[in-house]
N, C-alpha and C positions, 0 to 999 in steps of 0.2 A: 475644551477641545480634546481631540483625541491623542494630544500629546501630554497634553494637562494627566488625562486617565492615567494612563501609562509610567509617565511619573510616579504617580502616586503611589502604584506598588512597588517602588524601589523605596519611598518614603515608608510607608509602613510595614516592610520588610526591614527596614532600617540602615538603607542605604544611603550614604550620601551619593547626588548624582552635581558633578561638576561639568560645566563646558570653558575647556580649558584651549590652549592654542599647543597644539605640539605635530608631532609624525606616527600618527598611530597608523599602523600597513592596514589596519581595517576599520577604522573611525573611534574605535574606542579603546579604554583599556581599562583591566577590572583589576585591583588591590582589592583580591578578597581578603586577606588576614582583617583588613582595616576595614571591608565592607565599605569602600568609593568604588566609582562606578565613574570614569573621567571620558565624556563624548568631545569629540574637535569641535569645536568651535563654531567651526565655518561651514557645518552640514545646514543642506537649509531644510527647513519641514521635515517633508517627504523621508530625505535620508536620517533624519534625526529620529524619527519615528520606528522605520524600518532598520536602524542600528540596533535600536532599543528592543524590538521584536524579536531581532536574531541574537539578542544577549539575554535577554532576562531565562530564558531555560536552561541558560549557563549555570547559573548561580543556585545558589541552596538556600533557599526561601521554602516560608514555615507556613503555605498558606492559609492553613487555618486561621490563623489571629487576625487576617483581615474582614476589613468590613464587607457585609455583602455586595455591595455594589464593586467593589473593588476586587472581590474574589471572581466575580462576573468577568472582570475587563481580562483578570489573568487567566483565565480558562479560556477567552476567546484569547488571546496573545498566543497560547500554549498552539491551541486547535489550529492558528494561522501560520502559526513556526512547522509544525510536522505537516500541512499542508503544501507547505513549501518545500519541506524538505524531502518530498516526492517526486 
């Protein structure tokens, strides 16, 4: 799925990604020293997804070392975040 995708470059970036219960004011929150990555819980799909989109251009990932198919999903991620942010 395309949440599966997505994931995944926070996995091979070397991210841990948590779905934890708390009060994030914007559905997540990022411990970069530690490299997690903690989504609420209780986003369903859609916003879990679209959390993920508006964060992963946050972070300092190395995307070379991913696999191509995977370098794929983060360029479209990228393409969809600055299209948004239009």
């Amino acid at each position: 799925t395309t949440l599966d995708k997505i994931e995944k470059i926070l996995e091979e970036a070397e991210y841990v990604l948590r779905y934890e219960r708390g009060t994030f004011q914007s559905g997540y929150c990022i411990l970069e020293h530690k490299k997690v990555v903690v989504l609420n819980k209780f986003l369903q799909l859609e916003g879990r997804i679209n959390t993920l989109i508006e964060l992963i251009p946050q972070l300092n990932i190395m995307a070379e070392f991913f696999t191509p198919e995977t370098r794929k999903v983060y360029e479209e991620v990228l393409a969809r975040y600055h299209e948004e942010e239009k």
